[in-house]
mmCIF file of the N, C-alpha and C atoms, coordinates in Angstrom:
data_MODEL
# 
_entry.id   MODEL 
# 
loop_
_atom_site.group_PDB 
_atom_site.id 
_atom_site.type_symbol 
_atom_site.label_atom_id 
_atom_site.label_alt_id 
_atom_site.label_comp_id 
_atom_site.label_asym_id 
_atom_site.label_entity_id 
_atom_site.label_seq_id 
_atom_site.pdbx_PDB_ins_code 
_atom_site.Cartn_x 
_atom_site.Cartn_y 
_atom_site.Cartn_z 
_atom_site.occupancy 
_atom_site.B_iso_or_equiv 
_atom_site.pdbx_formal_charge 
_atom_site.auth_seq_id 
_atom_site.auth_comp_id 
_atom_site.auth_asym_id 
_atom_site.auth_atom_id 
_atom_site.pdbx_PDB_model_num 
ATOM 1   N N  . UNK A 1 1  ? 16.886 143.293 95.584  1.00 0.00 ? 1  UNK A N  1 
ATOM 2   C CA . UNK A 1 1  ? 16.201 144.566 95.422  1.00 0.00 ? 1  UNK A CA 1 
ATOM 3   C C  . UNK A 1 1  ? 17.205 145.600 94.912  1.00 0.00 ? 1  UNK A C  1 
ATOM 4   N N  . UNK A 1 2  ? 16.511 146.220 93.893  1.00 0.00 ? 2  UNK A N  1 
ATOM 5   C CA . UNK A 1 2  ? 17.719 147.206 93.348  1.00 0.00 ? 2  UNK A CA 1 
ATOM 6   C C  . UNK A 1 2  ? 18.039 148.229 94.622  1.00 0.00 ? 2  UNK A C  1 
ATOM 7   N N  . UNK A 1 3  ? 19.434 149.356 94.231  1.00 0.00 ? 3  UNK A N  1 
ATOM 8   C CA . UNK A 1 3  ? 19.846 149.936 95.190  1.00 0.00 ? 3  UNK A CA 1 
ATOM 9   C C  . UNK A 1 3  ? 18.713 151.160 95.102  1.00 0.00 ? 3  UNK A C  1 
ATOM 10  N N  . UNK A 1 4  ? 18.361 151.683 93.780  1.00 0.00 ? 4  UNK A N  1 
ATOM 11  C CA . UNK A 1 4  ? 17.774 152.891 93.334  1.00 0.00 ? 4  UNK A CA 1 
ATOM 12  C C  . UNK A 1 4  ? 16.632 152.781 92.346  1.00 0.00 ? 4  UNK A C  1 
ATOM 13  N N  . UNK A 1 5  ? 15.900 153.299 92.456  1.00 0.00 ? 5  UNK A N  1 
ATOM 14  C CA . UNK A 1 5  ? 14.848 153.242 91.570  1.00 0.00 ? 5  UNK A CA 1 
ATOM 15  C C  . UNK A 1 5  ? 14.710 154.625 90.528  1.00 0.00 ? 5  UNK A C  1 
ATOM 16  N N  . UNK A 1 6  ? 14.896 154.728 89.065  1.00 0.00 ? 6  UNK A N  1 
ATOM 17  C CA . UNK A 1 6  ? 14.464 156.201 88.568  1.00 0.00 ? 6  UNK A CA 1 
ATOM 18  C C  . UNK A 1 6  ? 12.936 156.227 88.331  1.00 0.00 ? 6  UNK A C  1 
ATOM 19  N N  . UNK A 1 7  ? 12.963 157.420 88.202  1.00 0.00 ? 7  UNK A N  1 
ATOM 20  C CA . UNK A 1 7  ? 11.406 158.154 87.670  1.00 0.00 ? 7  UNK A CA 1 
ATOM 21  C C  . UNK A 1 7  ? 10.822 157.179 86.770  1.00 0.00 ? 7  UNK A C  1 
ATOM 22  N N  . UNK A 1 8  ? 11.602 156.989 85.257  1.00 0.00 ? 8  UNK A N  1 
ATOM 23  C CA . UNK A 1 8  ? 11.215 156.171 84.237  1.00 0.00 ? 8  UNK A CA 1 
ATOM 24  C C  . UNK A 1 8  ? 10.992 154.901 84.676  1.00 0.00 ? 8  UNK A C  1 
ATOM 25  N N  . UNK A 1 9  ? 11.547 154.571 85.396  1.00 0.00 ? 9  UNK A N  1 
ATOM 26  C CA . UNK A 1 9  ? 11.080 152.784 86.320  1.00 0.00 ? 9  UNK A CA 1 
ATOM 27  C C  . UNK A 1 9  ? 10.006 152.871 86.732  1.00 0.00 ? 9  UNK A C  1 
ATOM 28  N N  . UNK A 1 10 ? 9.941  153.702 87.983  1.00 0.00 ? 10 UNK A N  1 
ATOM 29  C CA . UNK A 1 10 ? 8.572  153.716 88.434  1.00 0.00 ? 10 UNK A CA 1 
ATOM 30  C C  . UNK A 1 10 ? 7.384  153.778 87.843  1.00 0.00 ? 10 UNK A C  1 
ATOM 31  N N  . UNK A 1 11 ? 7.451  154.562 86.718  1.00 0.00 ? 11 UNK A N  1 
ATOM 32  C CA . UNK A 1 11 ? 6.709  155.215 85.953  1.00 0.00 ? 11 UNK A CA 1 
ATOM 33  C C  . UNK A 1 11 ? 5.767  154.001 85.086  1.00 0.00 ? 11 UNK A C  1 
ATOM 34  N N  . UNK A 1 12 ? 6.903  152.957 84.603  1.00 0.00 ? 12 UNK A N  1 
ATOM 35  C CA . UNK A 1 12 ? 6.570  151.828 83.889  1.00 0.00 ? 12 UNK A CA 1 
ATOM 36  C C  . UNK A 1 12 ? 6.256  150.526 84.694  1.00 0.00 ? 12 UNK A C  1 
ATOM 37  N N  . UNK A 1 13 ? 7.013  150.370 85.927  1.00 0.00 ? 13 UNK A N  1 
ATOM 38  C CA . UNK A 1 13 ? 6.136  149.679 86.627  1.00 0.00 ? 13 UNK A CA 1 
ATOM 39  C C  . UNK A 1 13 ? 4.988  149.940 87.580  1.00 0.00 ? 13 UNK A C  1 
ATOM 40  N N  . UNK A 1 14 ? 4.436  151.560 87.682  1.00 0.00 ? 14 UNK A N  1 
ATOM 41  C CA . UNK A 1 14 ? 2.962  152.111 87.719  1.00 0.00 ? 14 UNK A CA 1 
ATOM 42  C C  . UNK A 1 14 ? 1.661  151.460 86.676  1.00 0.00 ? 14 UNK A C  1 
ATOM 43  N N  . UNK A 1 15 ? 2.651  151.627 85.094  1.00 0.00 ? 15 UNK A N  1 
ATOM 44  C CA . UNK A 1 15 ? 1.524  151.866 84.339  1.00 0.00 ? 15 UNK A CA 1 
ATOM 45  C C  . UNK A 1 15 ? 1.070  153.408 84.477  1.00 0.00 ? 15 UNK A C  1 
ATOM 46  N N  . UNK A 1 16 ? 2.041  154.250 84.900  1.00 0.00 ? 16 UNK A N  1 
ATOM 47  C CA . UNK A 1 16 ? 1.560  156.025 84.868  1.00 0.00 ? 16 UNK A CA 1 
ATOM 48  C C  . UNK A 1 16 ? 2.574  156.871 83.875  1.00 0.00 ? 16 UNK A C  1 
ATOM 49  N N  . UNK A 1 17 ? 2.480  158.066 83.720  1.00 0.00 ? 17 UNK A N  1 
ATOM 50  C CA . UNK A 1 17 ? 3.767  158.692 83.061  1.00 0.00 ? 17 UNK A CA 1 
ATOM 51  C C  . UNK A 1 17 ? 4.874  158.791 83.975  1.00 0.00 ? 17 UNK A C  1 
ATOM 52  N N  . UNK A 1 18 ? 5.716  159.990 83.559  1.00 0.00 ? 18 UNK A N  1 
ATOM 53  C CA . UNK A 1 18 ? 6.754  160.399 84.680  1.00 0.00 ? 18 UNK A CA 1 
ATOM 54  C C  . UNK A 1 18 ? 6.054  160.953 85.121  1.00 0.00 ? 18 UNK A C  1 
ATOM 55  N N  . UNK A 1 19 ? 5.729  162.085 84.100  1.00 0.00 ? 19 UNK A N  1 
ATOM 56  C CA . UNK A 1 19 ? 4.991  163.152 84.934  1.00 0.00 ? 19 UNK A CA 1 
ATOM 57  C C  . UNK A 1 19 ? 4.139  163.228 86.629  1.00 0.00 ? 19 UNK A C  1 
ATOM 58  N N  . UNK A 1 20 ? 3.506  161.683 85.995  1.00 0.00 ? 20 UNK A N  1 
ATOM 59  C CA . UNK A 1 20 ? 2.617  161.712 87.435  1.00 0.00 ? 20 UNK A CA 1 
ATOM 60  C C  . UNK A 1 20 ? 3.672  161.523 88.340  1.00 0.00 ? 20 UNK A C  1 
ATOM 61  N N  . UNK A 1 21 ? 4.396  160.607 88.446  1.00 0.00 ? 21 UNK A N  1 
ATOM 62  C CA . UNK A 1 21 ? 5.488  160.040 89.550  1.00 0.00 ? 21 UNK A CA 1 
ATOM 63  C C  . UNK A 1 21 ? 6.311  161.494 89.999  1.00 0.00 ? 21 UNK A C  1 
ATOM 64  N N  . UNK A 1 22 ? 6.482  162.260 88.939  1.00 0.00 ? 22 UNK A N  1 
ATOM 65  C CA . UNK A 1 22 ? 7.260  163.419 89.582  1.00 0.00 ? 22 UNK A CA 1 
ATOM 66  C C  . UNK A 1 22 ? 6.542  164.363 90.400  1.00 0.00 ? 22 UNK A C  1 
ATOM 67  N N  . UNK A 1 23 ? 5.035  164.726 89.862  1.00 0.00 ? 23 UNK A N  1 
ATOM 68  C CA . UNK A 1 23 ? 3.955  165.606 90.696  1.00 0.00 ? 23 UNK A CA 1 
ATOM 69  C C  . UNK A 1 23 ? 4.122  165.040 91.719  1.00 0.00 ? 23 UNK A C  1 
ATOM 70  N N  . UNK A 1 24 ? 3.568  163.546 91.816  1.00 0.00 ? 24 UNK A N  1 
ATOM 71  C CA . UNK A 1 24 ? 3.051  162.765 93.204  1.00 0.00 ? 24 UNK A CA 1 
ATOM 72  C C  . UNK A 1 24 ? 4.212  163.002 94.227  1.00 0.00 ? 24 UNK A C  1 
ATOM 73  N N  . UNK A 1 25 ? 5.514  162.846 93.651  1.00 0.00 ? 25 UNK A N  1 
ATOM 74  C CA . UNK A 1 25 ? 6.424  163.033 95.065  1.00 0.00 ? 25 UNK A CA 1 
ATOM 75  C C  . UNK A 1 25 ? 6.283  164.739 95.180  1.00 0.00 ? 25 UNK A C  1 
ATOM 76  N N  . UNK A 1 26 ? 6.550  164.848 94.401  1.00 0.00 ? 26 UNK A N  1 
ATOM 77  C CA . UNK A 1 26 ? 6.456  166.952 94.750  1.00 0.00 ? 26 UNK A CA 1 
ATOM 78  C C  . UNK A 1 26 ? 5.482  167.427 95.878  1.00 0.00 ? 26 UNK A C  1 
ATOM 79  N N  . UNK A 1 27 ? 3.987  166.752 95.306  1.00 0.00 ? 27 UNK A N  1 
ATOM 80  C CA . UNK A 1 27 ? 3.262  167.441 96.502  1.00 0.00 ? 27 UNK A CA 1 
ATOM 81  C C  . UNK A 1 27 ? 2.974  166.707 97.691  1.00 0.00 ? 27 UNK A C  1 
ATOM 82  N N  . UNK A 1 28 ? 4.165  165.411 97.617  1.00 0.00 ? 28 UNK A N  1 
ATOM 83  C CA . UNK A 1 28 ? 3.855  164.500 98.736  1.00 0.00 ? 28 UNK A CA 1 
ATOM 84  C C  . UNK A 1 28 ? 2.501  163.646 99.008  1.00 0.00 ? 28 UNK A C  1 
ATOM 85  N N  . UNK A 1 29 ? 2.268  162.911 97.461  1.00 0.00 ? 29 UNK A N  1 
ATOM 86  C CA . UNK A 1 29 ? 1.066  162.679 97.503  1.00 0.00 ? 29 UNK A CA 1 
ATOM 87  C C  . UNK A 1 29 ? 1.407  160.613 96.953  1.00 0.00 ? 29 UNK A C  1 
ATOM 88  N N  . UNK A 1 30 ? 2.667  160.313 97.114  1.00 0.00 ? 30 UNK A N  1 
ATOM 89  C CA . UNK A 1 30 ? 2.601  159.145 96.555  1.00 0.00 ? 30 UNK A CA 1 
ATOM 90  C C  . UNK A 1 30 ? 3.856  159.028 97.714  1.00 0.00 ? 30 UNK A C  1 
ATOM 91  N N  . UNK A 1 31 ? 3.599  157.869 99.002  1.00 0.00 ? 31 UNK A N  1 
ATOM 92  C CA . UNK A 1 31 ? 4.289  157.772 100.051 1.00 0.00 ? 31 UNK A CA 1 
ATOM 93  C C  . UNK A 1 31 ? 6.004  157.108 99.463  1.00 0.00 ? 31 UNK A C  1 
ATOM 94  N N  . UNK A 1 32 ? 5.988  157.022 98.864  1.00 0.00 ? 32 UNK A N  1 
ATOM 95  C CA . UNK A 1 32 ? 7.686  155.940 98.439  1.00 0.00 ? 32 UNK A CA 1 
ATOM 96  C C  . UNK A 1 32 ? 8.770  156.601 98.419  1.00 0.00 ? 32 UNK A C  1 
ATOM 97  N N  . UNK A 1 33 ? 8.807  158.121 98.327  1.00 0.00 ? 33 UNK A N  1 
ATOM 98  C CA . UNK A 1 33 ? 9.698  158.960 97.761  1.00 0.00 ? 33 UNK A CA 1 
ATOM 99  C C  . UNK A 1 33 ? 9.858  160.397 98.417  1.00 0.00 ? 33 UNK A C  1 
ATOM 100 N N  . UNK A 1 34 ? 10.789 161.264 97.971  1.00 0.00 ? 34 UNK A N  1 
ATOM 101 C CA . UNK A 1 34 ? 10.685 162.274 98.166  1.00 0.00 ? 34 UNK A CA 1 
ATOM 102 C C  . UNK A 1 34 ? 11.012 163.174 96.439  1.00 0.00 ? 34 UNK A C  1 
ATOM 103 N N  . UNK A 1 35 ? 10.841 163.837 97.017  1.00 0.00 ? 35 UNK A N  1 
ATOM 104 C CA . UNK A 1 35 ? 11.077 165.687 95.753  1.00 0.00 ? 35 UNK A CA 1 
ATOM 105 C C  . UNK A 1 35 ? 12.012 166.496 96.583  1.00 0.00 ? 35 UNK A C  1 
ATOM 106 N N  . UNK A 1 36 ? 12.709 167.777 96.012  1.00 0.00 ? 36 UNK A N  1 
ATOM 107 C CA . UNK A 1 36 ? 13.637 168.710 96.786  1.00 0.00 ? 36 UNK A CA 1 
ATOM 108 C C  . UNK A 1 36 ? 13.752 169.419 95.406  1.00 0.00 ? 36 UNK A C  1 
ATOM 109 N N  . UNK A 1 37 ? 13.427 170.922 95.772  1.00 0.00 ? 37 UNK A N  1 
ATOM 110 C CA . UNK A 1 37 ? 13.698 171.672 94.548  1.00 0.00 ? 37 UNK A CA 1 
ATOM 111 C C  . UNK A 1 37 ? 15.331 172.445 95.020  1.00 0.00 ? 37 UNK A C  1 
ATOM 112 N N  . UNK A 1 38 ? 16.144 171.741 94.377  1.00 0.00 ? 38 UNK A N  1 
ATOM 113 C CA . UNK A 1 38 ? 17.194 172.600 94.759  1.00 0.00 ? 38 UNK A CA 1 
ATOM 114 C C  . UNK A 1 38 ? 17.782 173.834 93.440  1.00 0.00 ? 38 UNK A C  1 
ATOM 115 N N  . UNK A 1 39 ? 17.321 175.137 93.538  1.00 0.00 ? 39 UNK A N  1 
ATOM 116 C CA . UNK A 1 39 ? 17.707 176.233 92.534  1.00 0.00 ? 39 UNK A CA 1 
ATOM 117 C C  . UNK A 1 39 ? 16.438 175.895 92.353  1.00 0.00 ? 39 UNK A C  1 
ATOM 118 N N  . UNK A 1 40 ? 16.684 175.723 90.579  1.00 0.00 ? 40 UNK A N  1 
ATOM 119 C CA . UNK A 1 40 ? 15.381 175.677 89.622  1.00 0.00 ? 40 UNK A CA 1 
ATOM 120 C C  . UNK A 1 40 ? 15.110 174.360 89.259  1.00 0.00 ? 40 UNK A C  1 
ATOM 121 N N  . UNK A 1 41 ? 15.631 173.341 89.427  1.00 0.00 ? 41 UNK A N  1 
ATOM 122 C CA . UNK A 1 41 ? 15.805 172.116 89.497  1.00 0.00 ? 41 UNK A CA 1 
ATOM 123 C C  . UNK A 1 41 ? 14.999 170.933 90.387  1.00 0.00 ? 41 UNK A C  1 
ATOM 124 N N  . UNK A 1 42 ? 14.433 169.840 90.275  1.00 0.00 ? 42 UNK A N  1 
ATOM 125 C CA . UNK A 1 42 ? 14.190 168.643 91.012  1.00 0.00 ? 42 UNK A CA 1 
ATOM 126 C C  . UNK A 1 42 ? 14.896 167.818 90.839  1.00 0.00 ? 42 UNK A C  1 
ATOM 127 N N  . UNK A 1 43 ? 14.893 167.345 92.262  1.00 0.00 ? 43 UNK A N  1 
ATOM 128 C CA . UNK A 1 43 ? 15.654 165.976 92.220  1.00 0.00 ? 43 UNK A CA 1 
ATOM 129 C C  . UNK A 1 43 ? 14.969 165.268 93.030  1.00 0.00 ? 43 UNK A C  1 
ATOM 130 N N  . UNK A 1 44 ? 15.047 163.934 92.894  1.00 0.00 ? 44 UNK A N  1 
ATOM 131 C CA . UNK A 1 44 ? 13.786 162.828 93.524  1.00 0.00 ? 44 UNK A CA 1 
ATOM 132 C C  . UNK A 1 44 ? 14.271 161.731 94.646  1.00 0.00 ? 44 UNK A C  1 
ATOM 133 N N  . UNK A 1 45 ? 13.952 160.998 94.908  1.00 0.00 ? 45 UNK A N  1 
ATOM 134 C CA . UNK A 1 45 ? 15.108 160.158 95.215  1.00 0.00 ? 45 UNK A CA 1 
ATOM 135 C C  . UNK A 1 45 ? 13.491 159.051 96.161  1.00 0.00 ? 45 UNK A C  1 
ATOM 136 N N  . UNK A 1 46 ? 13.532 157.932 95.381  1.00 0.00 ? 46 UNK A N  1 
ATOM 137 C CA . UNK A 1 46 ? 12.521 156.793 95.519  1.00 0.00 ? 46 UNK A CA 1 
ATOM 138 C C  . UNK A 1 46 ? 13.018 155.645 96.162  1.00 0.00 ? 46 UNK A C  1 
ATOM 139 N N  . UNK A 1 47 ? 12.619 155.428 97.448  1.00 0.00 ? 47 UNK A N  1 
ATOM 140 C CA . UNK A 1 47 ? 13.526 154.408 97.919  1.00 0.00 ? 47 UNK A CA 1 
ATOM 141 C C  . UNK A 1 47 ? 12.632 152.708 97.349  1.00 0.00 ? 47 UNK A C  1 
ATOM 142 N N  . UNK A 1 48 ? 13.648 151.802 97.435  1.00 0.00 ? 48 UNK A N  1 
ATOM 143 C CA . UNK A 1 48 ? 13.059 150.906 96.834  1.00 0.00 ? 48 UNK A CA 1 
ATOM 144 C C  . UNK A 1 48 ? 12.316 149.677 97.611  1.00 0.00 ? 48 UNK A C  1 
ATOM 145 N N  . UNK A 1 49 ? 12.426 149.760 98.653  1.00 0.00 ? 49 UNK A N  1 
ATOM 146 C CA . UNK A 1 49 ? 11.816 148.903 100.142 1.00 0.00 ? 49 UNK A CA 1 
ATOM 147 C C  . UNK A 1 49 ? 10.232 149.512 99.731  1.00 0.00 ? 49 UNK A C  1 
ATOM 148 N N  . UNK A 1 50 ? 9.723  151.038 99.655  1.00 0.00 ? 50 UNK A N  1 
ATOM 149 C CA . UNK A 1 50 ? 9.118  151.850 100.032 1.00 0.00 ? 50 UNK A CA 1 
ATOM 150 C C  . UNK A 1 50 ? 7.727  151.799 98.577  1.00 0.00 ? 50 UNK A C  1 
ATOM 151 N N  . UNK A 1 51 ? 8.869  151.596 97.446  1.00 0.00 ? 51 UNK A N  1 
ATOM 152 C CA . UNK A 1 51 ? 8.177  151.586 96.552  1.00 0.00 ? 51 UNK A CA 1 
ATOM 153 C C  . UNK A 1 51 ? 7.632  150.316 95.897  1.00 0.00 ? 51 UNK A C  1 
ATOM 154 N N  . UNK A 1 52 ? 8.478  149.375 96.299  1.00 0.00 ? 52 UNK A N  1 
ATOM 155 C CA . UNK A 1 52 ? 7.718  147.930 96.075  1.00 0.00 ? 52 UNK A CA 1 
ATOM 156 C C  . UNK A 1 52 ? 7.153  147.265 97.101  1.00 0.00 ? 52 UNK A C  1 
ATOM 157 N N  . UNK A 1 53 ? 6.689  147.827 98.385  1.00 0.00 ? 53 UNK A N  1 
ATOM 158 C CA . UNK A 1 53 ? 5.877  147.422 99.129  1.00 0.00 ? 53 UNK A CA 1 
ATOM 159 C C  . UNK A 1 53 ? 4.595  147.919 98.789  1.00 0.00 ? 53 UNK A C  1 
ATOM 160 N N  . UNK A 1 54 ? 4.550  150.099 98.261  1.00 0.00 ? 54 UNK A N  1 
ATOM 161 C CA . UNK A 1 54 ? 3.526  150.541 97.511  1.00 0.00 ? 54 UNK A CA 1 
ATOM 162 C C  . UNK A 1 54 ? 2.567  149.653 96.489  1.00 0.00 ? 54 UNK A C  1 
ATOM 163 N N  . UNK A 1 55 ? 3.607  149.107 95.272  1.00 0.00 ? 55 UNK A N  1 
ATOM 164 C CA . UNK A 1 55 ? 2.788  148.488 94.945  1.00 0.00 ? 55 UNK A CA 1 
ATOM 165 C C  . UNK A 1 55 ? 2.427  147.079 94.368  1.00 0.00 ? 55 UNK A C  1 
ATOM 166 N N  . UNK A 1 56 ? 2.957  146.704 95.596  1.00 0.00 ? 56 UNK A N  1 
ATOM 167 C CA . UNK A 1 56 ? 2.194  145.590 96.164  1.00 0.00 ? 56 UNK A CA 1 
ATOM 168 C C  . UNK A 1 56 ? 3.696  143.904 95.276  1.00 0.00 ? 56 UNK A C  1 
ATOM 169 N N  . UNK A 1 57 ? 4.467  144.631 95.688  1.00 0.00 ? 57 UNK A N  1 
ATOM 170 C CA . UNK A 1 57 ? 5.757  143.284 95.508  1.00 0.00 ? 57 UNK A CA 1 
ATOM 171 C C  . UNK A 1 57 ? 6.611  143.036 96.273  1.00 0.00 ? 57 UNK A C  1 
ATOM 172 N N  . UNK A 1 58 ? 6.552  142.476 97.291  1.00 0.00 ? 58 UNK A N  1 
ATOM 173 C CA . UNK A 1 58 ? 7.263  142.320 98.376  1.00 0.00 ? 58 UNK A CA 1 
ATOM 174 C C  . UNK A 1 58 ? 8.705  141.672 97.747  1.00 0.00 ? 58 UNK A C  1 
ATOM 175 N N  . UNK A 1 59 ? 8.998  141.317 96.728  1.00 0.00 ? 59 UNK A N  1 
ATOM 176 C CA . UNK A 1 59 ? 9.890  140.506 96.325  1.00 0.00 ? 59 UNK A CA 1 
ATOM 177 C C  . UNK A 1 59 ? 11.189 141.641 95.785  1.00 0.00 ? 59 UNK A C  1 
ATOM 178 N N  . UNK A 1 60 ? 10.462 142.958 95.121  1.00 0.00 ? 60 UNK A N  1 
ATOM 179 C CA . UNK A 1 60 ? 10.939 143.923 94.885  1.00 0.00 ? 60 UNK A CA 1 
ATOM 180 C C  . UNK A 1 60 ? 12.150 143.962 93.408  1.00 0.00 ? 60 UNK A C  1 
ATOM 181 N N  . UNK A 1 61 ? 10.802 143.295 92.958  1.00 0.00 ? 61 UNK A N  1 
ATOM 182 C CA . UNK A 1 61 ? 11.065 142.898 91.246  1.00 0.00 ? 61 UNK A CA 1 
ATOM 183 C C  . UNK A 1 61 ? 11.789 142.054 91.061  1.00 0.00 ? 61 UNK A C  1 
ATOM 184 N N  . UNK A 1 62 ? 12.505 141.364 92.210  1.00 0.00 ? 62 UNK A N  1 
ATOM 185 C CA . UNK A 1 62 ? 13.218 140.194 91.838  1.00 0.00 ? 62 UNK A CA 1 
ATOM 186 C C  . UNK A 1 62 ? 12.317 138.623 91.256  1.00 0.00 ? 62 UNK A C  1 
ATOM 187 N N  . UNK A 1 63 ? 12.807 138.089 90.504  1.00 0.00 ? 63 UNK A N  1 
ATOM 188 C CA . UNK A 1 63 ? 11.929 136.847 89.689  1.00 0.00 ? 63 UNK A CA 1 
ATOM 189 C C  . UNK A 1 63 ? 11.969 135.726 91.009  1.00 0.00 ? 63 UNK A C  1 
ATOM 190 N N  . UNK A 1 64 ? 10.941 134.908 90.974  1.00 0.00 ? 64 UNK A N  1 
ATOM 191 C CA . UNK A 1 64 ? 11.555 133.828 92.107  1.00 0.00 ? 64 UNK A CA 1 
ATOM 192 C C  . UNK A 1 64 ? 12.380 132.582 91.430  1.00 0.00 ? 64 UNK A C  1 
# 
């Protein structure tokens, strides 16, 4: 299982944009992750246990 997951990962193994992946953690509406506006800025931080149990790979993209 990778250590980190980015936005653009998620995003493509959704099948969504960033965009959505970045809203969804912002308003706390997609359980895998968090948002933190620090200044004027986001920063995300997607854990990867969290996000490939979401949706639905227990293997956590690893090939068997």
């Amino acid at each position: 299982m990778p250590k980190q997951i980015t936005i653009k990962q998620a995003a493509e193994i959704m099948g969504k944009c960033q965009q959505f992946v970045r809203v969804g953690l912002q308003r706390g509406l997609l359980p895998f992750g968090t948002a933190v506006k620090v200044h004027t800025r986001w920063n995300y931080y997607i854990s990867p246990k969290m996000f490939y149990e979401y949706v639905g790979d227990a293997k956590g993209g690893e090939s068997s």
